[in-house]
MIKOLKE-147267 format. One record per residue (C-alpha): z, y, x; residue in three letters; residue number from 1. Coordinates in steps of 0.1 Angstrom, whole numbers. Each point is the difference from the previous one (the first is absolute). Layout:
<pts>
{w:Z&v:Y&u:X&code:ALA&pos:NUM}
...
</pts>
This chain:
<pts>
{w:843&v:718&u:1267&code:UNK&pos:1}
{w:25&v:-28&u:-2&code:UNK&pos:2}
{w:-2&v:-30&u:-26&code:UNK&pos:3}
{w:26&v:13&u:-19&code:UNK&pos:4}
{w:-8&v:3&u:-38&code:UNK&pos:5}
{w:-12&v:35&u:-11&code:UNK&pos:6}
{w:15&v:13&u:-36&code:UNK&pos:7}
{w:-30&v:19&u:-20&code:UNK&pos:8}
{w:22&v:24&u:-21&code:UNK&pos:9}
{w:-4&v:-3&u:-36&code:UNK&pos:10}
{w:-12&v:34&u:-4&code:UNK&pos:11}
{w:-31&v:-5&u:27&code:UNK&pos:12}
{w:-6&v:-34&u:-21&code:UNK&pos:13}
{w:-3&v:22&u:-36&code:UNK&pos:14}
{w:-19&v:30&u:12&code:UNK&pos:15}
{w:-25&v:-28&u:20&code:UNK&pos:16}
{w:1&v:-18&u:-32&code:UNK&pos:17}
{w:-16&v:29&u:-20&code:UNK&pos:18}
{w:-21&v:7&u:23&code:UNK&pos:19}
{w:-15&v:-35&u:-2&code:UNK&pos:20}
{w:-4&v:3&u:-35&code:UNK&pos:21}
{w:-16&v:29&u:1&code:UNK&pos:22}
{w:-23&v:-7&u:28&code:UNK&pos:23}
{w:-9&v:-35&u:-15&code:UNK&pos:24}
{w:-9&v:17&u:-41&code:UNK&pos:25}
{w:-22&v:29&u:16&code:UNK&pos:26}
{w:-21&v:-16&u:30&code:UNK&pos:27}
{w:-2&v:34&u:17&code:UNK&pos:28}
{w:-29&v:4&u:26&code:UNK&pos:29}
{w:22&v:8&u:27&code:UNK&pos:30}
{w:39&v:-13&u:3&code:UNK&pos:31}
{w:7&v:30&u:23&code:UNK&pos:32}
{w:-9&v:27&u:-24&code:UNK&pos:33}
{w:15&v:-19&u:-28&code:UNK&pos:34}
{w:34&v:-3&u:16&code:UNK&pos:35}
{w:0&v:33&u:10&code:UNK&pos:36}
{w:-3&v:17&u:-35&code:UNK&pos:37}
{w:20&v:-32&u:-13&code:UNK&pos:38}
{w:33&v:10&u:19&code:UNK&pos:39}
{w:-4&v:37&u:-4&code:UNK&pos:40}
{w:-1&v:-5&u:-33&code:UNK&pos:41}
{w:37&v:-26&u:-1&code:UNK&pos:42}
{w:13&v:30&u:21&code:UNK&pos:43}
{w:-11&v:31&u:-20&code:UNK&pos:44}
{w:11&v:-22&u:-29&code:UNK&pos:45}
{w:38&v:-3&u:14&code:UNK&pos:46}
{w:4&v:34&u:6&code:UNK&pos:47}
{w:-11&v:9&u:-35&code:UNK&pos:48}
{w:19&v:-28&u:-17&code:UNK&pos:49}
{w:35&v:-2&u:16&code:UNK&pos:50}
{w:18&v:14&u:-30&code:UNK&pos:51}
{w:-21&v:-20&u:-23&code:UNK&pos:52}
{w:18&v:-28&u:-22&code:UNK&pos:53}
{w:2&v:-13&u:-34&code:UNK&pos:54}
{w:15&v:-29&u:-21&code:UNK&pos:55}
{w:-30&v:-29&u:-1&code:UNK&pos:56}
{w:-11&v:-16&u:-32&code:UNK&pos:57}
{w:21&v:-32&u:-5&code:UNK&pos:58}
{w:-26&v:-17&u:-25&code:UNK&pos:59}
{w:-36&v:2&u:-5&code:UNK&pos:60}
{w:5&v:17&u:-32&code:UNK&pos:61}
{w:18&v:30&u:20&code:UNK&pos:62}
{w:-28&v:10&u:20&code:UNK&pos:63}
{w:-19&v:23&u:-25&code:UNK&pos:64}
{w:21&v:29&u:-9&code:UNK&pos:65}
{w:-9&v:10&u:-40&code:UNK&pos:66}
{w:-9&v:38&u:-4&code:UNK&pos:67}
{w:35&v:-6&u:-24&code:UNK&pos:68}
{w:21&v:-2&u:29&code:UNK&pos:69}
{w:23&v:13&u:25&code:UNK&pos:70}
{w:-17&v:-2&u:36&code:UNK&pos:71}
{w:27&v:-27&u:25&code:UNK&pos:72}
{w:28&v:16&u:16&code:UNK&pos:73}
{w:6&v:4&u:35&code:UNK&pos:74}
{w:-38&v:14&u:3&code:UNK&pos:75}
{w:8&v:18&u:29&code:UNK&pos:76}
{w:36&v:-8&u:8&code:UNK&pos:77}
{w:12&v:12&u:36&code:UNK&pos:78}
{w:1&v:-29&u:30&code:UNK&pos:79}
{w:-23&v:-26&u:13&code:UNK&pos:80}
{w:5&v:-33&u:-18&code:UNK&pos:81}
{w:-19&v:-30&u:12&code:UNK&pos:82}
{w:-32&v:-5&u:-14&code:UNK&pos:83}
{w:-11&v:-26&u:-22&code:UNK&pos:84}
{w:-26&v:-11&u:25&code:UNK&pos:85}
{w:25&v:-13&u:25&code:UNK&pos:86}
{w:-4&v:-33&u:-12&code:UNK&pos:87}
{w:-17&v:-26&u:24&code:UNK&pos:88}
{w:-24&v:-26&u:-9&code:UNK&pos:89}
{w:-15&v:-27&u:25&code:UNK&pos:90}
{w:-28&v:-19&u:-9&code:UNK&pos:91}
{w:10&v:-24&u:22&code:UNK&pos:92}
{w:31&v:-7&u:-12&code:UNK&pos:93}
{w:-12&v:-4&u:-36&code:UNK&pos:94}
{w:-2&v:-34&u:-19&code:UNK&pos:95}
{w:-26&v:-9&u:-21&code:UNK&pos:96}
{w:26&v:-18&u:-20&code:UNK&pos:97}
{w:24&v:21&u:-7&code:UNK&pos:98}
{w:-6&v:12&u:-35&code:UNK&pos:99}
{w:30&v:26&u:5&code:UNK&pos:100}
{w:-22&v:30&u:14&code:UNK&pos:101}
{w:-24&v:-3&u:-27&code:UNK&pos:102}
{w:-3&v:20&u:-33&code:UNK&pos:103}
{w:-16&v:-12&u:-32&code:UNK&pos:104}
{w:-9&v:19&u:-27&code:UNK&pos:105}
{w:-15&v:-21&u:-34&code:UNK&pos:106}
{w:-32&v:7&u:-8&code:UNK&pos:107}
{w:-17&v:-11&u:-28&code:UNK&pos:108}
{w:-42&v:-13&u:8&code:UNK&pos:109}
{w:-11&v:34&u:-17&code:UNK&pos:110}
{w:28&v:21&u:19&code:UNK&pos:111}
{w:-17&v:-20&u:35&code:UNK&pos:112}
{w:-32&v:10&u:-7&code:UNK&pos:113}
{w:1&v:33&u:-4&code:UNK&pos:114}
{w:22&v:4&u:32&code:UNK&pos:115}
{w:-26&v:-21&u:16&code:UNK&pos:116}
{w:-28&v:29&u:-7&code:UNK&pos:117}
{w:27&v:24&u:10&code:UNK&pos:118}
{w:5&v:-12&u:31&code:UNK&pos:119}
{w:-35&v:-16&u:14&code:UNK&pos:120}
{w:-8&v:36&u:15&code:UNK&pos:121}
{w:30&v:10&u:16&code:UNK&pos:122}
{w:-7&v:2&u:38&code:UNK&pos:123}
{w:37&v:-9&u:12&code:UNK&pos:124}
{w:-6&v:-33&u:-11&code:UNK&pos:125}
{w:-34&v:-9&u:10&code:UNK&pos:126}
{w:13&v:-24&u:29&code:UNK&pos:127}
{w:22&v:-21&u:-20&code:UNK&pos:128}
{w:-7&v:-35&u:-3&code:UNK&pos:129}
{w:6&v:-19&u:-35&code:UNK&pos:130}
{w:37&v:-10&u:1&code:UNK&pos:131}
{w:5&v:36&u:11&code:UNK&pos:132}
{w:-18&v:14&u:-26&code:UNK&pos:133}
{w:17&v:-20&u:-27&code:UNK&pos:134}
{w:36&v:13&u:10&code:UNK&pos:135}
{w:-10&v:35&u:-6&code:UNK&pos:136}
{w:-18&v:-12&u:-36&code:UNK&pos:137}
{w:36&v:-19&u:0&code:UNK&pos:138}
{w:25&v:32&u:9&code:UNK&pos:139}
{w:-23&v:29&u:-18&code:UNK&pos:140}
{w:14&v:11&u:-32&code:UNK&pos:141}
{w:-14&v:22&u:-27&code:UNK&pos:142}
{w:14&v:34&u:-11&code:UNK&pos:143}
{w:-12&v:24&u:-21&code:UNK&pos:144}
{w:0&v:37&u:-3&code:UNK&pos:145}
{w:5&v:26&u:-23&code:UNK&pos:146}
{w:-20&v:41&u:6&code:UNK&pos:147}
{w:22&v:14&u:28&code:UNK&pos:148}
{w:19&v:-27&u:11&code:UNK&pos:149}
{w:7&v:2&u:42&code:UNK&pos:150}
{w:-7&v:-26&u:15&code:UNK&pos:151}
{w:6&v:7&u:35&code:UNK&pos:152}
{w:21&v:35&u:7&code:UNK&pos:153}
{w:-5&v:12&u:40&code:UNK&pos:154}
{w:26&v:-3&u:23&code:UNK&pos:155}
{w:12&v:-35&u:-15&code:UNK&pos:156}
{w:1&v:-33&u:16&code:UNK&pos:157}
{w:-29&v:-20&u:-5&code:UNK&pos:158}
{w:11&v:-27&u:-27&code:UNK&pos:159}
{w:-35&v:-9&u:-12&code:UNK&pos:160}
{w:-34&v:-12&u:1&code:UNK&pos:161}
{w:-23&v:11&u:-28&code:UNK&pos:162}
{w:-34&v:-12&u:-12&code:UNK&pos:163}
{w:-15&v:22&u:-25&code:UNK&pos:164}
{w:-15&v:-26&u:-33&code:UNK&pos:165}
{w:-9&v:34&u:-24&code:UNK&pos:166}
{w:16&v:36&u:0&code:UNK&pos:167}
{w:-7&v:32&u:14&code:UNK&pos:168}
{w:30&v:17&u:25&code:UNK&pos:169}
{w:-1&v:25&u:22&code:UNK&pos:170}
{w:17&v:3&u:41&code:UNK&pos:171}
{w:19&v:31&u:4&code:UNK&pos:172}
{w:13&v:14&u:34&code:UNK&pos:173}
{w:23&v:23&u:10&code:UNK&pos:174}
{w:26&v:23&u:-13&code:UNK&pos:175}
{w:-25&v:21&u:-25&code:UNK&pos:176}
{w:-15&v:-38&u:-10&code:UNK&pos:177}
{w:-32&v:7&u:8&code:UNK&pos:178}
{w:-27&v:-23&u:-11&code:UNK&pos:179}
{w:-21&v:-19&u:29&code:UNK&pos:180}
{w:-15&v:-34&u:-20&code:UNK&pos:181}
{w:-6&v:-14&u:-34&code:UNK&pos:182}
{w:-4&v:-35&u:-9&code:UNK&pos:183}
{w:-15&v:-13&u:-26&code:UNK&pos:184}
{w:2&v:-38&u:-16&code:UNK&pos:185}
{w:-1&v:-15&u:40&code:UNK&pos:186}
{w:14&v:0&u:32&code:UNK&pos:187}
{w:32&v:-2&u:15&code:UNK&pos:188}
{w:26&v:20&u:15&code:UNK&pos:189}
{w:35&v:-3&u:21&code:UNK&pos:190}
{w:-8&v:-16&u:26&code:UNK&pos:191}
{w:1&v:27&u:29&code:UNK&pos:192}
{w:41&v:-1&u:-5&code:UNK&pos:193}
{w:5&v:-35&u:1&code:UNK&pos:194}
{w:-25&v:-3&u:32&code:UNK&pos:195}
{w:10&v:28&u:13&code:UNK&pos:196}
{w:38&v:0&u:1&code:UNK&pos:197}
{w:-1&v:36&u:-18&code:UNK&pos:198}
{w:13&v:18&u:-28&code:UNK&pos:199}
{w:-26&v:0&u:-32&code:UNK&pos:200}
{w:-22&v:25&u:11&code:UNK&pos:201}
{w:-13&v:11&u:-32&code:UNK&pos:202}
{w:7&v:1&u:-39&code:UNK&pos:203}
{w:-21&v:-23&u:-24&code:UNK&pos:204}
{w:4&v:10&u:-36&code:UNK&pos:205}
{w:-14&v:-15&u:-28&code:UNK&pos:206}
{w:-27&v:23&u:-17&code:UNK&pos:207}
{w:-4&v:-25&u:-31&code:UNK&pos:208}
{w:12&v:-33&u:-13&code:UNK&pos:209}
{w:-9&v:-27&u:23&code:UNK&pos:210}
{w:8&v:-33&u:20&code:UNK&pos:211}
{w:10&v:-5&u:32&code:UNK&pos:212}
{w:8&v:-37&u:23&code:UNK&pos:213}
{w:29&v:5&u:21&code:UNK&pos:214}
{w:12&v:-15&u:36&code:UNK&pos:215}
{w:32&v:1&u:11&code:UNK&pos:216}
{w:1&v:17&u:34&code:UNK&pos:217}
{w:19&v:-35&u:18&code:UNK&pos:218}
{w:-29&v:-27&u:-17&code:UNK&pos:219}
{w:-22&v:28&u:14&code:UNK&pos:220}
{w:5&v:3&u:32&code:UNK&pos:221}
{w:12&v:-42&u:6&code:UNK&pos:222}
{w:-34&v:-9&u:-11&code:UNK&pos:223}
{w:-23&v:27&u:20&code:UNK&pos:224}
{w:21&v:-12&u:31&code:UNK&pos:225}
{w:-4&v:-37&u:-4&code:UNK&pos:226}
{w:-39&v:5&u:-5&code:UNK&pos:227}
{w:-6&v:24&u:28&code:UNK&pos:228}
{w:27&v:-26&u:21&code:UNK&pos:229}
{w:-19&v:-30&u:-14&code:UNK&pos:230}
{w:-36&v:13&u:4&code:UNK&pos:231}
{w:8&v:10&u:40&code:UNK&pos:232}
{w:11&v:-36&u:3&code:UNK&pos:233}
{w:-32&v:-17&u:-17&code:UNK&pos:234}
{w:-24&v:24&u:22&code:UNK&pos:235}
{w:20&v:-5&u:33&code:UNK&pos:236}
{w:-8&v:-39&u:2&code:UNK&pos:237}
{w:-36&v:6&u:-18&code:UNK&pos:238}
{w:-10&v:27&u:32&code:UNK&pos:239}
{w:14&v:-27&u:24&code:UNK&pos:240}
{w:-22&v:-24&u:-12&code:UNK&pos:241}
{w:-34&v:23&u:3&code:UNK&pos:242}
{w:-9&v:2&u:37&code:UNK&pos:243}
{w:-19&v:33&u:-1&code:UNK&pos:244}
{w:34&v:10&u:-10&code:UNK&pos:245}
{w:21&v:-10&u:30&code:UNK&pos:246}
{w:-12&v:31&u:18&code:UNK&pos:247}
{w:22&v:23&u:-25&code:UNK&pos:248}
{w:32&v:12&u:16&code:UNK&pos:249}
{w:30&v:-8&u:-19&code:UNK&pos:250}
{w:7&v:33&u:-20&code:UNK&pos:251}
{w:-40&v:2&u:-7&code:UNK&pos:252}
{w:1&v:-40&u:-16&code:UNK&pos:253}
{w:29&v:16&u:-22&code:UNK&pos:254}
{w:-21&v:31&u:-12&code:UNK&pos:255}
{w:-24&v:-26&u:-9&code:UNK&pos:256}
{w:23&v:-22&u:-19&code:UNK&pos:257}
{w:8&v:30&u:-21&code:UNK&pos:258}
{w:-34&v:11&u:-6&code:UNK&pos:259}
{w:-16&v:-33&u:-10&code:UNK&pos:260}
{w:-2&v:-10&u:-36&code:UNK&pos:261}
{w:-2&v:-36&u:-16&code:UNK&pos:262}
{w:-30&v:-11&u:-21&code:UNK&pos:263}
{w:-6&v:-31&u:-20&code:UNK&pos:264}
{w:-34&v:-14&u:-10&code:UNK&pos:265}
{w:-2&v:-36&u:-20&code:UNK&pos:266}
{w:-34&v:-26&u:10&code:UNK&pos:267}
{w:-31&v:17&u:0&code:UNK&pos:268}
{w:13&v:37&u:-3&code:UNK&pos:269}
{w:-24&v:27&u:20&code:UNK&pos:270}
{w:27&v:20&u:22&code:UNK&pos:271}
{w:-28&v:24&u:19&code:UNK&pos:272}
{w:-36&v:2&u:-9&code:UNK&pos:273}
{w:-32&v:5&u:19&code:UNK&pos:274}
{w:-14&v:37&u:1&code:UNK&pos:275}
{w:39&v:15&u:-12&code:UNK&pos:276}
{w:13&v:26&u:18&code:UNK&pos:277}
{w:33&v:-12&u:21&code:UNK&pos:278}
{w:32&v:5&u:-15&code:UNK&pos:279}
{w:19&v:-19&u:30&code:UNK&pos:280}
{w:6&v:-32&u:13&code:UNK&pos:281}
{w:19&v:-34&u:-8&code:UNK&pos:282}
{w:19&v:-26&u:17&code:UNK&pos:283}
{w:3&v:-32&u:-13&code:UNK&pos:284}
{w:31&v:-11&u:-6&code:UNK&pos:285}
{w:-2&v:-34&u:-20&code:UNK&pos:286}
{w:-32&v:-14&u:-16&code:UNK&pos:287}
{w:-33&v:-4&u:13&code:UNK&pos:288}
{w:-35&v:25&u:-1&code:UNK&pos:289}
{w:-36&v:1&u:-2&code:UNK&pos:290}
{w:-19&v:24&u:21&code:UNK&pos:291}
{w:-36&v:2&u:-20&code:UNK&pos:292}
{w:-34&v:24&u:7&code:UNK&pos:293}
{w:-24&v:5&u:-24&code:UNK&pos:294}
{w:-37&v:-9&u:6&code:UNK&pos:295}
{w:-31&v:7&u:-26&code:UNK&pos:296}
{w:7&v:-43&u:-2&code:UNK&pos:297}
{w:37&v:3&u:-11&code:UNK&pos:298}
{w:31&v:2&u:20&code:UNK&pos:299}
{w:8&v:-21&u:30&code:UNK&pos:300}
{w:30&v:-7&u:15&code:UNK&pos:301}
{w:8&v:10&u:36&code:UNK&pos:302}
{w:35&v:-5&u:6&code:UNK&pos:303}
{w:34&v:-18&u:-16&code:UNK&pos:304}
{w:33&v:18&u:8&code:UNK&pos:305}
{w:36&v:-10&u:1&code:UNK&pos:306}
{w:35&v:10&u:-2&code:UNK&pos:307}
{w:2&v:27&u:38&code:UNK&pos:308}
{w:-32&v:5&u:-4&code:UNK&pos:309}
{w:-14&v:38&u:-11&code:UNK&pos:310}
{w:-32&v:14&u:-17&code:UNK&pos:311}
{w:-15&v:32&u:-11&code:UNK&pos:312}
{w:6&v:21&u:31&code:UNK&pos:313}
{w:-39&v:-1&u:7&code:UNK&pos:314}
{w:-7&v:31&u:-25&code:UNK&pos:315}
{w:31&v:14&u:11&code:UNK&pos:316}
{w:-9&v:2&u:38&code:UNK&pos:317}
{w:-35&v:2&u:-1&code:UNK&pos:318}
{w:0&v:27&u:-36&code:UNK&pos:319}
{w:-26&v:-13&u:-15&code:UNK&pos:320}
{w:5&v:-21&u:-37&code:UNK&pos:321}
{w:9&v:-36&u:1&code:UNK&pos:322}
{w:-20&v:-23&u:15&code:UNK&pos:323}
{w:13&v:-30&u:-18&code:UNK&pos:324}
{w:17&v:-11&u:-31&code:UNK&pos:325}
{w:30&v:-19&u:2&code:UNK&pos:326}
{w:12&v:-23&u:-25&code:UNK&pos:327}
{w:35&v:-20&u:-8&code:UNK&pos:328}
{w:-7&v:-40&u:6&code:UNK&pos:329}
{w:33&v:-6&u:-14&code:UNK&pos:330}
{w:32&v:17&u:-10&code:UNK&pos:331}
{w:1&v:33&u:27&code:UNK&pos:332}
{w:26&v:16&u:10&code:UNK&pos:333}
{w:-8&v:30&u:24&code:UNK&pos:334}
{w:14&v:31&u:13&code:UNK&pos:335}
{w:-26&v:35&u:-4&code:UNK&pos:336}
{w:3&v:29&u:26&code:UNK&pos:337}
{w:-17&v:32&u:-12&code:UNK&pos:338}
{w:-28&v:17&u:15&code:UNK&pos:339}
{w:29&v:31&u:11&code:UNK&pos:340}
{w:25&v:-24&u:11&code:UNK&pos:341}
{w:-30&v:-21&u:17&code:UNK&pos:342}
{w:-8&v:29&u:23&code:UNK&pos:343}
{w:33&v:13&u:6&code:UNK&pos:344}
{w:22&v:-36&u:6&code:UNK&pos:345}
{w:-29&v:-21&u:16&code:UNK&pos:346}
{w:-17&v:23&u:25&code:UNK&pos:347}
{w:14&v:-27&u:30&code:UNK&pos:348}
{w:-15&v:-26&u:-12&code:UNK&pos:349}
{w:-39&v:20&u:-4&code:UNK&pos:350}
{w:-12&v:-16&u:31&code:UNK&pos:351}
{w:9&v:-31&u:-9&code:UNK&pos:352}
{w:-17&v:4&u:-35&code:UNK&pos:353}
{w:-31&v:11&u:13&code:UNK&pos:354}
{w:-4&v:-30&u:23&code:UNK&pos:355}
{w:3&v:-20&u:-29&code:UNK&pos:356}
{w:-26&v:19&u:-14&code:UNK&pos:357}
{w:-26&v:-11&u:25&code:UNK&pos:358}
{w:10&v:-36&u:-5&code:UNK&pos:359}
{w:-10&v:7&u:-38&code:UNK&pos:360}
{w:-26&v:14&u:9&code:UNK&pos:361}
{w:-14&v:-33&u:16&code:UNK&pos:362}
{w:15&v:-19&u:-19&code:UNK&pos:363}
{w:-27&v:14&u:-21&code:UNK&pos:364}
{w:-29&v:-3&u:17&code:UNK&pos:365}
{w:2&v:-36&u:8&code:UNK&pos:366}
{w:-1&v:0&u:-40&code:UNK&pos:367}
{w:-26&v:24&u:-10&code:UNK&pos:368}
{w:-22&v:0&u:32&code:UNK&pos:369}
{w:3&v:39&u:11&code:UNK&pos:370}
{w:18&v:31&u:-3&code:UNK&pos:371}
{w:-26&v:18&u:-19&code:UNK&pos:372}
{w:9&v:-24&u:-28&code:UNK&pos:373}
{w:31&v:6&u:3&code:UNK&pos:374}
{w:-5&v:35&u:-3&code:UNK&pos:375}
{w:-18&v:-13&u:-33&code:UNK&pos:376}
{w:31&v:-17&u:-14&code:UNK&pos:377}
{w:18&v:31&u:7&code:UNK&pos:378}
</pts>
């Protein structure tokens, strides 16, 4: 090919765009698979929704219809119109800065705290750092619901997020309304539109009074980009830095940057214990640790590890429990692979591990005199 610049067409850059998104929230084993059904799925859902269309909500306040009134207009008015999720964001071109994009709703301290409890479960936001997590405290606000209220009607634009604080409702499908969930006092739901670039696919009705935390759709979707864009950027220069890593190919270092998860530990804090069953492995990304076996004497310290360096992949490889504890020296910041993700993302690296291994192994025995008592320890 020649030099010349290629174009991507904004349409290939919005349907690759929800993709992402999707791919990055649901981890799926196997990216084939998952873009397979993912696409039949956008196609299916054009066919079915071409004549689809109605007027969006133009305030917050809008966006649960009362059992009182009339349902909006235009519900299924003739012609394509261009969807609400044709606006672009780029994480890349977004400043810090610039209060402009941001929405803030007051909250009084008691108002916070219950949102807090709301939200500390809800799996969509399980990856976003502090900052992040304060904006959607910041842009959440509260509504509540009356006994057969709609909240979401099928077939509408996705306007909102919703976080359940107390209330039972019900999720209706199709044209008969058939009942398919009930939720009661927690959870969440509305999400699969906004993600998905889809019509609502169900209707959510209130069953009693209750109280709900609401997202707009734009706050929703900025801020899940910027973390996924932001967390890919933080992992990319933390796999550079581990040696093991550099055997990855490029597109299996970004499947790890997606699947790792950040930890903190303060001085002194145990992060794996001797005798546990593995749960995965960590890289250190700031901070120093203390690799410590247990003897009938106390503990004794074998190793120190530092930022590039990586621990509890023994148990992992060899599945048996931990051999060691390990323990924060000072403020720890690291970044936990699970066991699935472990054996799916790092099977390149196994041989690698497992010489390691063997130079733990006698690392050992010049400290305990034999294998047999290591064998003990274990």
């Amino acid at each position: 090919m020649s030099k010349q610049k290629v174009k991507v067409p904004d349409s290939l850059r919005d349907v690759l765009l929800e993709f992402s998104i999707a791919y990055l929230l649901e981890q799926p084993g196997d990216v084939i698979d998952f873009a397979v059904d993912f696409f039949t799925k956008l196609q299916t859902n054009r066919a079915q929704t071409g004549i689809i269309g109605i007027n969006k909500p133009t305030t917050p306040d809008e966006s649960i219809i009362s059992q009182d009134e009339e349902p909006p207009v235009n519900r299924f008015a003739g012609g394509r119109r261009k969807s609400v999720f044709a606006e672009q964001y780029d994480p890349e071109e977004d400043n810090d800065d610039e209060d402009n994009n941001k929405v803030i709703f007051p909250k009084t301290d008691e108002q916070r705290t219950r949102l807090s409890d709301s939200v500390k479960n809800i799996l969509l936001f399980r990856a976003l750092d502090p900052e992040q997590m304060n904006e959607i405290l910041d842009a959440m606000f509260e509504k509540k619901v009356k006994p057969d209220d709609t909240i979401i009607r099928q077939g509408d634009d996705g306007d909102n997020f919703y976080v359940i604080e107390s209330g039972i409702y019900n999720a209706l499908v199709g044209e008969d309304q058939k009942h398919v969930h009930t939720y009661e006092n927690r959870g969440s739901f509305g999400e699969l539109a906004l993600l998905y670039n889809m019509p609502r696919a169900a209707t959510i009705r209130a069953v009693t009074e209750g109280q709900l935390w609401a997202l707009d759709r734009q706050t929703f979707r900025r801020i899940l980009l910027k973390s996924a864009f932001r967390k890919r950027k933080m992992y990319e220069t933390l796999i550079n830095s581990v040696p093991m890593l550099k055997t990855l190919q490029n597109y299996e270092r970004m499947n790890l940057a997606d699947a790792l998860v950040p930890k903190v530990y303060g001085p002194g804090d145990l992060i794996i214990k001797q005798g546990d069953a593995a749960d995965g492995m960590y890289f250190i990304e700031e901070g120093q640790v203390s690799i410590k076996i247990h003897q009938v004497t106390g503990e004794t310290e074998i190793s120190k590890l530092e930022k590039g360096q990586y621990f509890g992949e023994l148990a992992l490889v060899t599945h048996r429990p931990r051999a060691a504890s390990a323990y924060a020296q000072d403020n720890v910041k690291v970044a936990f692979i699970d066991v699935d993700a472990f054996e799916r993302l790092l099977g390149p690296c196994m041989d690698l591990m497992k010489r390691n291994i063997d130079d733990y192994e006698s690392q050992l025995i010049k400290i305990f005199g034999s294998k047999s008592n290591i064998a003990d320890i274990r």
